[in-house]
C-alpha positions in Angstrom: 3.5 67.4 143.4 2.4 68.7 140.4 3.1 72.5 139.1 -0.1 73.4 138.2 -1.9 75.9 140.2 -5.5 75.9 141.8 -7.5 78.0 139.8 -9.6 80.5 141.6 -11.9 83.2 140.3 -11.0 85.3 137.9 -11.6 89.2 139.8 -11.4 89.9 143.2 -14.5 92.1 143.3 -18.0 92.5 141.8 -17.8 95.4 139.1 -20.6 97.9 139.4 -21.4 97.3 136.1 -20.4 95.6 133.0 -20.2 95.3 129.5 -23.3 94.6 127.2 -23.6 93.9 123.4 -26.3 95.9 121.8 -26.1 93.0 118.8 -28.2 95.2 116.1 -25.2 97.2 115.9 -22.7 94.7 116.4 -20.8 93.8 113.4 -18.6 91.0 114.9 -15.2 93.1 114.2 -13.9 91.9 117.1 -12.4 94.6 118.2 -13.1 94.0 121.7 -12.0 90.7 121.4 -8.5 92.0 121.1 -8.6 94.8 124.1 -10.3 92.6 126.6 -7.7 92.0 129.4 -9.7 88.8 131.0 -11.5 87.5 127.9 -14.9 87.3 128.7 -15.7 88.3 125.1 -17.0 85.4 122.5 -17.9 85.4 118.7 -21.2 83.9 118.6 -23.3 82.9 115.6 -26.3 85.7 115.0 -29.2 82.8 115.5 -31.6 85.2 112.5 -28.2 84.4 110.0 -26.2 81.4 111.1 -22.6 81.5 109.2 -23.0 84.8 108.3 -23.2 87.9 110.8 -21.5 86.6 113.9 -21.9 88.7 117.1 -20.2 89.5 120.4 -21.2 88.5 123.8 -20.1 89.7 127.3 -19.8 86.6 129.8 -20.8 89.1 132.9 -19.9 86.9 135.1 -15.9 87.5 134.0 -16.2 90.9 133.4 -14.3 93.3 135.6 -16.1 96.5 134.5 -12.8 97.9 133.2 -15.0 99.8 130.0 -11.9 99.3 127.4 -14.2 97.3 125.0 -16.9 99.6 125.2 -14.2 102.7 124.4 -12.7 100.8 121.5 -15.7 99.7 120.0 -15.9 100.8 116.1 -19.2 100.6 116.0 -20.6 102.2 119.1 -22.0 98.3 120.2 -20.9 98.1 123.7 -22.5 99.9 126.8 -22.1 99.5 130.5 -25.2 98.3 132.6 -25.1 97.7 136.3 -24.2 94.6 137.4 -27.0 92.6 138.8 -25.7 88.9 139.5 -28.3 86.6 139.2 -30.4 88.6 136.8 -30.7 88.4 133.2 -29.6 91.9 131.1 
């Protein structure tokens, strides 16, 4: 038997709402990178300025609504929207 666990999904419950990037005021600090307590945070390449300016994105679908990144955010880039599975922000 092997000792790796099944994985299973990664919160319990569907957040109310969850982290969004607004990426004109991101400046890819990663700051929230660091407090996110389930990762769902990526450093993305801005598409206008590839190698340059990269941006943060929220994977909703991981994020528990916990509002640290959005708190700790430097720059003032990271608001909470209700969650609406399914629907593009």
């Amino acid at each position: 038997m092997s000792g790796a666990a099944a994985v299973g999904p990664r919160r319990k419950k569907i957040p109310a709402s969850v982290a969004v990037v607004d990426v004109d005021r991101c400046s890819g600090c990663e700051v929230c990178i660091v407090f996110c307590p389930v990762d769902c945070i990526l450093l993305l390449p801005d598409p206008a300025s590839p190698g340059v300016n990269p941006v943060c994105e929220v994977v909703e679908e991981d994020c528990i609504g916990c509002v640290i990144c959005a708190r700790e955010c430097p720059w003032e880039a990271i608001t909470m929207a209700p969650y609406k599975p399914g629907v593009a922000a």
